[in-house]
N, CA, C and O of each residue as an XYZ file, in Angstrom:
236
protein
N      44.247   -100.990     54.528
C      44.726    -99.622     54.404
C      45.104    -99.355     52.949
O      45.716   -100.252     52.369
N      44.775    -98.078     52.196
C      45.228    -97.816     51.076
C      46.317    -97.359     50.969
O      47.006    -96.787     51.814
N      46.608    -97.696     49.462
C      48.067    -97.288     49.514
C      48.376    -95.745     49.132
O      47.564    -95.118     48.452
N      49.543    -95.170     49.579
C      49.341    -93.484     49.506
C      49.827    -93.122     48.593
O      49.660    -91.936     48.308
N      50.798    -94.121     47.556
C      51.572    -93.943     46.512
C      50.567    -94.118     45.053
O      51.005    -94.079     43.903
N      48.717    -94.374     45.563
C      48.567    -94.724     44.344
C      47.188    -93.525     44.684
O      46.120    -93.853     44.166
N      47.181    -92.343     45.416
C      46.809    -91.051     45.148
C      47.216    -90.152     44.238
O      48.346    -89.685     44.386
N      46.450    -89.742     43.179
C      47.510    -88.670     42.835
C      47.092    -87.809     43.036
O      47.046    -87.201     41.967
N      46.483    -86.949     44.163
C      47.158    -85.735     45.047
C      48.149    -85.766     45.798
O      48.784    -84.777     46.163
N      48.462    -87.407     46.223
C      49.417    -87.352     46.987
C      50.678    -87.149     46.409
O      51.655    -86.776     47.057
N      50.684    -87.405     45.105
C      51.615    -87.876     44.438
C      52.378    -86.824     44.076
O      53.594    -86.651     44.166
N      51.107    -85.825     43.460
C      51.782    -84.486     43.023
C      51.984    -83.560     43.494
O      52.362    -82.547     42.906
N      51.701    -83.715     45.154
C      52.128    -82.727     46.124
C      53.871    -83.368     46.562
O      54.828    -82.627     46.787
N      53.906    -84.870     46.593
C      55.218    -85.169     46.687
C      56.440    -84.867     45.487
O      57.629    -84.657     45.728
N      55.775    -84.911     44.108
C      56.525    -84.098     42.957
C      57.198    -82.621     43.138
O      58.321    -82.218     42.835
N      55.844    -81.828     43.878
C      56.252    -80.775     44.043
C      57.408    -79.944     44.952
O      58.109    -78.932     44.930
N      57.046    -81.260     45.855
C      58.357    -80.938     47.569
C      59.620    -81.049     47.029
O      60.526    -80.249     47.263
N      59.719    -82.097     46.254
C      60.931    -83.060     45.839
C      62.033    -82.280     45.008
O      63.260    -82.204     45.081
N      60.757    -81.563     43.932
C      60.989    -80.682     43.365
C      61.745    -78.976     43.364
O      62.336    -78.258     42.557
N      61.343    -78.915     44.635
C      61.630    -77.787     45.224
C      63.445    -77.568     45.600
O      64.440    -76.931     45.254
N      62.823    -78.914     46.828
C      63.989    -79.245     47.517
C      65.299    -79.282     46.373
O      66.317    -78.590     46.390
N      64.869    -80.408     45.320
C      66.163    -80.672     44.971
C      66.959    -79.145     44.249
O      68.173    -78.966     44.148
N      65.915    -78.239     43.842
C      66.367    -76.876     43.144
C      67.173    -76.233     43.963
O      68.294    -75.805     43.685
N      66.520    -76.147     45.147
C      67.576    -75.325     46.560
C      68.751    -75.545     46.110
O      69.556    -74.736     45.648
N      68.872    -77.064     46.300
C      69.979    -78.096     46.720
C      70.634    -77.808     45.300
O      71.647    -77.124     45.449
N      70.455    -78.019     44.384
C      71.134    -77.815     43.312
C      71.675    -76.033     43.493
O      72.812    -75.821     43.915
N      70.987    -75.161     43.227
C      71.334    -73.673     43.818
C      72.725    -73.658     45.074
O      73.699    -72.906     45.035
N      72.536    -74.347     45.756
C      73.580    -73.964     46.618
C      74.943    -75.093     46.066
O      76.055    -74.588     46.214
N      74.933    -76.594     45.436
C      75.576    -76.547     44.971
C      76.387    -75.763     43.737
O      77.613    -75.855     43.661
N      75.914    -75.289     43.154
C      76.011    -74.625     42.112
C      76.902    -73.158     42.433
O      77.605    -72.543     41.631
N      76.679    -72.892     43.584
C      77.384    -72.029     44.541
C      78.270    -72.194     44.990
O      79.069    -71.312     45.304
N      78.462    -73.895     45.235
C      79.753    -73.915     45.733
C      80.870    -74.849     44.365
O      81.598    -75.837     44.463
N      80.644    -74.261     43.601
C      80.774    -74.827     42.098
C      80.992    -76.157     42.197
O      82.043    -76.583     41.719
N      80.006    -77.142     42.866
C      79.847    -78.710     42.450
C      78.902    -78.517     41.513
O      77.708    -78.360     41.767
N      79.525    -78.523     40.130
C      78.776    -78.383     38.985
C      78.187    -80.036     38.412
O      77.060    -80.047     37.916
N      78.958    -81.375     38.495
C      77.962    -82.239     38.682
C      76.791    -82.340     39.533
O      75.676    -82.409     39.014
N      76.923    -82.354     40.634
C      75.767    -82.144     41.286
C      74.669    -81.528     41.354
O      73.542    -81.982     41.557
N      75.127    -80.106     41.121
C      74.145    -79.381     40.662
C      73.499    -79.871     39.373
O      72.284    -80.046     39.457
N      74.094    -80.140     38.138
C      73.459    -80.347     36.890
C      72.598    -81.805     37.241
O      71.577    -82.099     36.619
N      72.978    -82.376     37.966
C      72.576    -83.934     38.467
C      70.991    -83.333     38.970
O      69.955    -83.592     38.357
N      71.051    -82.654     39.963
C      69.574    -82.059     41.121
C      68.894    -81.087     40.029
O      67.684    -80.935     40.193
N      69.462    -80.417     38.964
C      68.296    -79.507     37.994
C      67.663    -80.836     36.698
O      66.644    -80.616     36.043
N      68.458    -82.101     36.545
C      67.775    -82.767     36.044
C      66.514    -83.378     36.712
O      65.339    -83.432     36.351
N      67.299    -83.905     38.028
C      66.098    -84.149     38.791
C      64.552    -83.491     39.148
O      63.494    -84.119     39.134
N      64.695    -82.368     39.399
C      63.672    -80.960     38.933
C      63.280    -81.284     37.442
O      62.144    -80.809     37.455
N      63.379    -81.565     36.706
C      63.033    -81.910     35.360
C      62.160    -83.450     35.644
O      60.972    -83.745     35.514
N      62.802    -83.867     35.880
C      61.863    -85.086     35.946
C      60.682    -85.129     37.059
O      59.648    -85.754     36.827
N      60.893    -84.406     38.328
C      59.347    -84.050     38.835
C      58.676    -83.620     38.444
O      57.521    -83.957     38.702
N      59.027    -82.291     37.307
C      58.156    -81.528     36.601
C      57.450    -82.395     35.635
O      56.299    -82.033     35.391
N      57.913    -83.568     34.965
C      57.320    -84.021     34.398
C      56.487    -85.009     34.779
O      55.516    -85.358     34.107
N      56.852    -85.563     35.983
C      56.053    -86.350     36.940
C      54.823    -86.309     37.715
O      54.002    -87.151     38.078
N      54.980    -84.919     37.862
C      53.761    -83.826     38.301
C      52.982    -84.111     37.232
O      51.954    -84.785     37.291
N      53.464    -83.591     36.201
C      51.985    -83.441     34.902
C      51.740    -84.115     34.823
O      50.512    -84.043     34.779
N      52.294    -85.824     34.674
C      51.605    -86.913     34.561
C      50.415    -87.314     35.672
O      49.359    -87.906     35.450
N      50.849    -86.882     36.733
C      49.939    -87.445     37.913
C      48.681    -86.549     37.825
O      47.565    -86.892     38.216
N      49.084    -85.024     37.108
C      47.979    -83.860     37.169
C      46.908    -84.653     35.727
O      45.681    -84.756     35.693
N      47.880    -85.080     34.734
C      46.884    -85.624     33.668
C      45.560    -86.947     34.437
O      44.331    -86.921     34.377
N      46.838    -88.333     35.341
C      45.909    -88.745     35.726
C      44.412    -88.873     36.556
O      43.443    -89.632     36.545
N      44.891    -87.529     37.345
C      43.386    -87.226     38.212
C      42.436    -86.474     37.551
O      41.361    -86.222     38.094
């Protein structure tokens, strides 16, 4: 069986979820002024974004 972690469509559709999610999640912390957290989940969004492009460069 192949492995699914070494697709990168798979990869950068999982960048993108991850991505999403954690923005919500940061948004509603950010709402409830857990301002670490939030700044913690918009870094995270930063680093899918950049994770994405890498996986978009490799295919």
């Amino acid at each position: 069986m192949a492995n699914p972690f070494k697709n990168p469509r798979f990869m950068m559709t999982l960048s993108i979820l991850l991505g999403i999610a954690s923005a919500g999640i940061a948004a509603y912390g950010l709402y409830k002024k857990e301002y670490v957290i939030g700044a913690a989940l918009l870094f995270n969004v930063f680093i899918c974004f950049t994770n994405y492009r890498a996986w978009k460069n490799r295919s």
